[in-house]
N, C-alpha and C positions, 0 to 999 in steps of 0.2 A: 504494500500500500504506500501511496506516493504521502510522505510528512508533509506535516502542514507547513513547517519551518521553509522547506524547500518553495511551495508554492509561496507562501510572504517574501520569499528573495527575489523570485519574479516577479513579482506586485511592488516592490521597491521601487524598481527599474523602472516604470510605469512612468510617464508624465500624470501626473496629475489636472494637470489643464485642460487634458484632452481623451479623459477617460469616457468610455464609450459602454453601451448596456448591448448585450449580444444575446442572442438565441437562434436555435433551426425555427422555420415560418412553419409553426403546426402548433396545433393545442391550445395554447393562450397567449401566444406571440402578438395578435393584430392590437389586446389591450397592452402587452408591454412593450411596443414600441408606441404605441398612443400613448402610453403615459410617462414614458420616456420624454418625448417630443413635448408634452404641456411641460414638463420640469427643467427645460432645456438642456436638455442631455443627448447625445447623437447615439443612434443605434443603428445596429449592424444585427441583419438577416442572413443565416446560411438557408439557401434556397435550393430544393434541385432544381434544376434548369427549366425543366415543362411548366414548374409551379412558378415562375417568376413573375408573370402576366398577370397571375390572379391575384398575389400578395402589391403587384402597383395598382391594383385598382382600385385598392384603397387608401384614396391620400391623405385621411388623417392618422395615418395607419401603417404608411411606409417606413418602411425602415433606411436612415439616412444613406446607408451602404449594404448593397447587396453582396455577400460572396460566394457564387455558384457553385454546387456540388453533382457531380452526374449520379455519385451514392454517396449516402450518410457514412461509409466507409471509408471516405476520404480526412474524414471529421480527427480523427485519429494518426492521421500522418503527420511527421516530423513538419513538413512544409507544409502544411494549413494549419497546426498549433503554433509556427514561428509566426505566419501571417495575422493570428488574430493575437498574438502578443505584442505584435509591431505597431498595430493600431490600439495599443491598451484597453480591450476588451475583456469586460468584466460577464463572465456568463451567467444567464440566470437558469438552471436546470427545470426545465417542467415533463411529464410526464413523458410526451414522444421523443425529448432530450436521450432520458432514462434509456427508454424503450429502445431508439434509433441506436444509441451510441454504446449502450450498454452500460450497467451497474458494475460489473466489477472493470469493463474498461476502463470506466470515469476512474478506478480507486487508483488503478494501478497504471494506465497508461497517457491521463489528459494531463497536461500538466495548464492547461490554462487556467486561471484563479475563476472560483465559479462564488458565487454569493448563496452563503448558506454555507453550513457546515457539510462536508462531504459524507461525513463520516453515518450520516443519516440513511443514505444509500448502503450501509449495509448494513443498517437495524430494520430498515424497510423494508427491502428488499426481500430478506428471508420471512415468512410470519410465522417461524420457530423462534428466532428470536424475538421479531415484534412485538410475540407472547409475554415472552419477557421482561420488555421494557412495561408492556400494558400490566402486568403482574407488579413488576415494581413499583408503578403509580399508584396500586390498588383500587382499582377504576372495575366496574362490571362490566364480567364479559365473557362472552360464549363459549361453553363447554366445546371444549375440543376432544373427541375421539383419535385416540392413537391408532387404533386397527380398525380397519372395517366391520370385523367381526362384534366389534359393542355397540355398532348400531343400533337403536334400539328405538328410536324416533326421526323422525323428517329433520336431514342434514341436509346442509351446502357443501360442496365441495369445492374449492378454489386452487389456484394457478398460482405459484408466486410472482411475484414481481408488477411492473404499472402494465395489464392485460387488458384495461376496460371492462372487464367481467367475461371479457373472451374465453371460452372453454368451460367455463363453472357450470354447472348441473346439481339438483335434487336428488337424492335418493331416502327411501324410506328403512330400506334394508339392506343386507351384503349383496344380497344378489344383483339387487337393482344397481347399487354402487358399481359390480365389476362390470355388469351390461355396458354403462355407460364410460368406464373407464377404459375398458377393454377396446371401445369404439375409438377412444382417442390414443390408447396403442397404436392403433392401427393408421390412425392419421398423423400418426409423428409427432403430436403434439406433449403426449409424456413420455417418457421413457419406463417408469417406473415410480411407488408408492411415494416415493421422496419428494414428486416433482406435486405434491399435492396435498392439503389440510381440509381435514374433516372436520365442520363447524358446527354445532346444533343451529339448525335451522329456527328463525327466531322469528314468532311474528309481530306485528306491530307497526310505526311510523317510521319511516327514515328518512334522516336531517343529517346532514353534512353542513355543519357551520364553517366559515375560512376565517382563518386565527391570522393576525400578524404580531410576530414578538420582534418588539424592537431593542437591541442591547444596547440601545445608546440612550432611551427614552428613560422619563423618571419613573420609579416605581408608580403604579396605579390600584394595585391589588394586593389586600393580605396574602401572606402565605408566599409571595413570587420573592425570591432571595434578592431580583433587580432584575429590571429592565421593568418596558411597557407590552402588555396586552392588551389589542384591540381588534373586537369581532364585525368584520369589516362586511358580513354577508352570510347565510344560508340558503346552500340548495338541497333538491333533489334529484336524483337520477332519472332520468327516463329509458331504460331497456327495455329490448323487445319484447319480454315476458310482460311487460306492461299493457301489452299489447291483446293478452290473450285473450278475453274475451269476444274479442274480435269473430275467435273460430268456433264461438259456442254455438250447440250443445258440442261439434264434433272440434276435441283438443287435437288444432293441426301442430305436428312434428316442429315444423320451423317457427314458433313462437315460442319452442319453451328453449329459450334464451336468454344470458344473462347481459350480452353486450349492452354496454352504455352506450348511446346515439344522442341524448340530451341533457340539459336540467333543465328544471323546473325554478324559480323562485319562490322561496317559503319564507315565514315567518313563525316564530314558535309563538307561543303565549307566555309574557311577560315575566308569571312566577317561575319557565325553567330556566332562567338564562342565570339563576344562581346555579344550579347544578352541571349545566353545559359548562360556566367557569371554574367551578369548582372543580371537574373532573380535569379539566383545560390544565391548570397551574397543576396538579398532582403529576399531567403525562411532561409539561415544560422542565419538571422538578426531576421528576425522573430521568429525564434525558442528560439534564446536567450533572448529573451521577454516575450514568452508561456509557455516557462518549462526550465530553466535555470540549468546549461549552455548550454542548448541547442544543440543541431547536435556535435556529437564527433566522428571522424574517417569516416568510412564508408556509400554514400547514395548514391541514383538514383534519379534522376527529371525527371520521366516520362510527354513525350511531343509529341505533334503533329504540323506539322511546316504548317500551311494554308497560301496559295499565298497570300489573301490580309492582313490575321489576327496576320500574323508573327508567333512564340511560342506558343502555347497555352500548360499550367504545367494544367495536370490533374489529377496527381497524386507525392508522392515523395513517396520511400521505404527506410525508416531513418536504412538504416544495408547495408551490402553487397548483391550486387544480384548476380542470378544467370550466367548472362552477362559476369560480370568478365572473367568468366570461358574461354570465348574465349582467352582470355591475359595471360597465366602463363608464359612467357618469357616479357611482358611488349607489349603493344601498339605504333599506333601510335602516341600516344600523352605523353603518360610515358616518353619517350626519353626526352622528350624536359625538364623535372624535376631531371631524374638521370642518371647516367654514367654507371649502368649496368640495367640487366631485372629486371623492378619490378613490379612485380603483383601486383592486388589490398590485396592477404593472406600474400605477402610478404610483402607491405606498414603497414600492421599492425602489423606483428609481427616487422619491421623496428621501429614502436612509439614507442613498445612494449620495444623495448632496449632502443632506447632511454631515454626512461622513467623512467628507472632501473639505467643508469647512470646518470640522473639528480634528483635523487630521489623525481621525479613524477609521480610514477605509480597511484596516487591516482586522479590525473587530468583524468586520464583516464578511471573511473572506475564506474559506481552504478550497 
């Protein structure tokens, strides 16, 4: 795994005058170079080439430098990490980041300074350990079966790593379990038991609220050891299983899907947003005990609200989601923290300055 010390050497060397906010143009790129651009900050798009027409269509939304890629496999070579070092580019990792570039590439082969602690991409990444860290917070959260065989009730089954809910599937029992797992044997998608967690199937509400922790902000909240949290928005998923009753009475095959394709905008009711923070500061606290300094800027605590069980965190996405994306003028809840619209690509290019006039951009960086 590439030291953090080694990335701050190269974030030295950096002009500072002319630091630049970078991502690949997928996921939640058009808000953060939109809020790049309101913060006066110049941003740079790695585009692949077919896509670069559709990313200038939008010109409040362009990204100040385009740099073409024919594959996101290029992302990784010696000569496109010297180029976006050249132009002092600060990356901000979002899920197709992840996905494209890979989680253990980023650890061990990017050497470009990305904003956010790195080290997040591999508590995330696995949800063996995620377990973990969700354990460590002491936050509610769904019974995980180790074997197939203790199935005993309606499970999820999930994918690791940023999949979009690609591949995940229902089952009731072992049988049904290996039916469907068996099925993705076969389509290359697992290899084997490893590449997959058994979650009790949970029913109830789901709310994905987006957390920004700022390490430079004043304390806001009991309990937070320092910095600032502020809940910048809530969504919902919309996957194709959403979809299903669509096929009723007869359940057709291709709707029981779990890919994400949208959000929704939600708002919770007033009395949970103590327990949503409450669980918030126990997963920040815990991070900063697991891999320090733990949670920087941008995350999601994904949850399911059960009538007697309260919250149940089954998952956190330690980056930006997708979600955001409903918010590029700011939420209902942004308001209550700033005087004009601030998206969650605005809130970080906002540190971003910040950080440039307190000369701490390094707080912000592996």
């Amino acid at each position: 795994m590439i030291d953090r010390s080694e990335i701050l050497g190269i974030l030295s060397g950096y002009n500072e005058s002319d630091i630049k906010i970078g991502t690949i143009c997928s996921h939640s790129s058009l808000q953060i170079f939109h809020g790049a651009r309101r913060e006066g900050i110049p941003s740079v798009g790695i585009v692949l080439r077919e896509n670069k027409p559709y990313y200038e269509s939008f010109p409040k939304a362009t990204p100040d430098i385009f740099m073409e890629v024919e594959s996101y496999k290029e992302i990784l070579t010696d000569h496109f990490q010297k180029r976006l070092i050249s132009e002092n580019v600060v990356i901000v990792p979002h899920g197709s980041f992840v996905e494209y570039v890979g989680s253990d590439n980023i650890l061990e082969r990017f050497r470009v300074p990305l904003i956010g602690n790195r080290l997040t991409l591999y508590w995330e990444g696995d949800r063996r350990r995620q377990r973990e860290w969700l354990e460590e917070a002491r936050v509610n959260t769904p019974k995980i079966y180790r074997n197939p065989s203790e199935i005993d009730k309606p499970v999820i089954v999930k994918l690791h790593g940023a999949k979009g809910g690609k591949g995940y599937f229902k089952a009731s029992n072992k049988e049904e379990f290996y039916t469907r797992f068996n099925e993705l044997k076969v389509k290359n998608v697992v290899d084997g038991l490893d590449d997959l967690v058994i979650e009790e199937f949970i029913a109830g509400v789901r709310y994905y609220p987006h957390f920004f922790y700022s390490v430079l902000g004043e304390k806001n909240l009991p309990r937070l050891e320092e910095g600032r949290l502020e809940l910048l928005g809530i969504d919902r998923r919309l996957e194709v299983i959403d979809e299903i009753h669509r096929g009723l009475p007869l359940i057709i095959e291709d709707y029981l899907d779990y890919t994400v394709t949208g959000n929704i905008p939600v708002v919770v009711r007033e009395k949970y947003l103590v327990s949503l923070l409450e669980d918030t500061i126990r997963i920040v606290s815990a991070a900063r005990k697991l891999f320090y300094p733990g949670l920087i800027g941008p995350f999601c605590i994904e949850t399911i609200y059960h009538p007697v069980r309260g919250f149940i965190v089954f998952e956190v996405s330690a980056r930006i989601v997708a979600g955001t994306n409903l918010y590029p003028n700011g939420s209902p809840y942004s308001v209550y923290y700033h005087d004009e619209p601030m998206s969650m690509g605005r809130r970080i290019a906002r540190e971003v300055k910040n950080a440039l006039r307190m000369n701490s951009l390094d707080k912000l960086v592996y």
